[in-house]
C-alpha positions as CSV (number, residue, x, y, z in Angstrom):
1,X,20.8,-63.2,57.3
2,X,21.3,-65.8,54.9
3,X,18.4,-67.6,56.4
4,X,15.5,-65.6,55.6
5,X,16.9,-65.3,52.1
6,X,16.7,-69.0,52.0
7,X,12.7,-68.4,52.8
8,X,12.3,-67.1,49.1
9,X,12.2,-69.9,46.7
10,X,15.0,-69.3,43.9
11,X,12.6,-69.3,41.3
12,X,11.4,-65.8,43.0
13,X,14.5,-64.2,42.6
14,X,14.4,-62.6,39.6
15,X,10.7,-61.8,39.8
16,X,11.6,-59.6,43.4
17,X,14.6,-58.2,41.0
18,X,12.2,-57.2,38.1
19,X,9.9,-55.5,40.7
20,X,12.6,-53.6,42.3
21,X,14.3,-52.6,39.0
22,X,10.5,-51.7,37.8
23,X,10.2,-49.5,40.5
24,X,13.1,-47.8,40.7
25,X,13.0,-46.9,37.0
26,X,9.2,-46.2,37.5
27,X,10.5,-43.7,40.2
28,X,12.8,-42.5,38.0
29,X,10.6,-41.9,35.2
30,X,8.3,-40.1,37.5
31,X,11.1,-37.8,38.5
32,X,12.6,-37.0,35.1
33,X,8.5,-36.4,34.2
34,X,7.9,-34.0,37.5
35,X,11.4,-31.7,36.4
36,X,9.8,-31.8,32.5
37,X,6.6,-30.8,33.6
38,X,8.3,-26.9,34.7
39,X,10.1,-26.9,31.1
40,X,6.8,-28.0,29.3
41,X,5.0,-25.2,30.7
42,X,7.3,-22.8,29.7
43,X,7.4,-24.3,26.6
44,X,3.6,-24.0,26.1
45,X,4.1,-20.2,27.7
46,X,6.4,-19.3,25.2
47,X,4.2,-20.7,22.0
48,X,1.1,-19.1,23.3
49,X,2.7,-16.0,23.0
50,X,4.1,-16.6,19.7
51,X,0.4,-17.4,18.5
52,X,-0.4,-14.0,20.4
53,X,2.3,-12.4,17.8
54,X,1.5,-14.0,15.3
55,X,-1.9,-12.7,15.3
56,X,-0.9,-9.1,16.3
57,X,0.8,-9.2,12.8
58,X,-2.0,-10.9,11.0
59,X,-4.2,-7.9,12.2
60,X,-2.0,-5.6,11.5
61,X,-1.0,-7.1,7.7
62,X,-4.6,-6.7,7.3
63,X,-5.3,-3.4,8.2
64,X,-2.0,-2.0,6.3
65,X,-3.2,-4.2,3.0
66,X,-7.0,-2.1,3.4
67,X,-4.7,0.8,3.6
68,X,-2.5,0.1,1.0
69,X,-5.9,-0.6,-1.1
70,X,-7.3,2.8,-0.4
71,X,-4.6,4.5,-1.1
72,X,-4.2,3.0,-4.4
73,X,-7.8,4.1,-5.1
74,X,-7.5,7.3,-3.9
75,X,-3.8,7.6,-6.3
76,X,-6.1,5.9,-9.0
77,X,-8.9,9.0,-8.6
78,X,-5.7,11.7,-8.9
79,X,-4.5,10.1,-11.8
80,X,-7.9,10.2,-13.4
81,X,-8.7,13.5,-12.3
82,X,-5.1,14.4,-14.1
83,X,-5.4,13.1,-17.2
84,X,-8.9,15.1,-17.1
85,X,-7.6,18.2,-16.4
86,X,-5.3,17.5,-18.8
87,X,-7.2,17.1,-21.4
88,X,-9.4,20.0,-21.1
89,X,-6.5,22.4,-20.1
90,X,-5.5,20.8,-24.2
91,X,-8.8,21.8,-25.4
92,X,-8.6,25.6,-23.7
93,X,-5.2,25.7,-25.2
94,X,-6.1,24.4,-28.5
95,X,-8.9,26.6,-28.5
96,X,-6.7,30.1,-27.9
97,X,-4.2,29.1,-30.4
98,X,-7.3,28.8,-32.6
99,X,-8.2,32.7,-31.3
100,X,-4.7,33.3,-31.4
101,X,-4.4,32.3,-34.9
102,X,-7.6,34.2,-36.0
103,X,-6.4,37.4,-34.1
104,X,-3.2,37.2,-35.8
105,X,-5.2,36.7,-39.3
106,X,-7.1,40.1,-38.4
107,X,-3.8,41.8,-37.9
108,X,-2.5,40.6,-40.6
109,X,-5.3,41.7,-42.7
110,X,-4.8,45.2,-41.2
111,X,-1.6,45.7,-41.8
112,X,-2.0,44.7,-45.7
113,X,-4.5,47.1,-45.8
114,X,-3.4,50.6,-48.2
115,X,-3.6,54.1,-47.0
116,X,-4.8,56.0,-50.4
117,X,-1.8,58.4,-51.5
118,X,-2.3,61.5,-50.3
119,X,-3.8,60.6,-46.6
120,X,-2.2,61.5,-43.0
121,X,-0.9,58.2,-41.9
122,X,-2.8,58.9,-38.2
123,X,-5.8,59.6,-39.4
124,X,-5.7,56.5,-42.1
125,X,-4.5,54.2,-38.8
126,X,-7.3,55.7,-36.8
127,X,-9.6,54.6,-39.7
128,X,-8.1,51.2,-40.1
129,X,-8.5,50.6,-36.5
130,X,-12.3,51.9,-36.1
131,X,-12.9,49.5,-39.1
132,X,-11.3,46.8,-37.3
133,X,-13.5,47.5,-34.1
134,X,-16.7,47.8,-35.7
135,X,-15.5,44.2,-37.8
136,X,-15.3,42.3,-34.5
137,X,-18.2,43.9,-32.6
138,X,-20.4,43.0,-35.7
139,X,-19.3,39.3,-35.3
């Protein structure tokens, strides 16, 4: 055996060694990247259907902010139509105090009125109020 080693100049011995080692760590490498390859895949799986989920929620943000928007219109539009109603159910019920008031004036204005001395105090009321009728259907 020692022979044929003697066949290989010594000067060749550590370029046969760097080969060998070269190639068994080439081999090696090739291995490790072969069991990777399984891992990167899921890997890659796993991130694609992230960016899947990621856009799903993206959609969906978007559709609940258009939503959210009309709804704020449409809560805007109530408010508005509120504060109208509000302010003509103020005018209507400034308005009736204002009839209110007047009514209360006429009544008023009755009741100071005098029966002459002498008069039934039915038939003087039954006057005052015929006065009083023909008073506001004249207006």
């Amino acid at each position: 055996m020692a022979a044929w080693l003697k066949l290989v100049p010594s000067w060749a011995w550590p370029w046969i060694a760097g080969v060998v080692l070269a190639s068994v760590v080439g081999i090696g490498q090739q291995i490790r990247v072969s069991s990777l390859q399984g891992d990167l895949q899921a890997e890659r799986s796993a991130r694609l259907d992230d960016a899947d989920k990621l856009g799903a929620c993206r959609a969906t943000r978007t559709t609940l902010l258009g939503q959210v928007i009309e709804q704020n219109d449409a809560l805007a539009d109530l408010r508005g139509a509120a504060q109208a109603r509000a302010a003509e159910v103020q005018a209507l019920q400034a308005q009736a105090e204002g009839m209110a008031m007047q009514a209360d004036h006429q009544a008023q204005q009755v009741l100071q009125e005098r029966t002459p001395a002498g008069v039934d105090a039915c038939t003087a009321a039954s006057q005052a109020f015929d006065d009083e009728l023909r008073r506001e259907r004249a207006q």
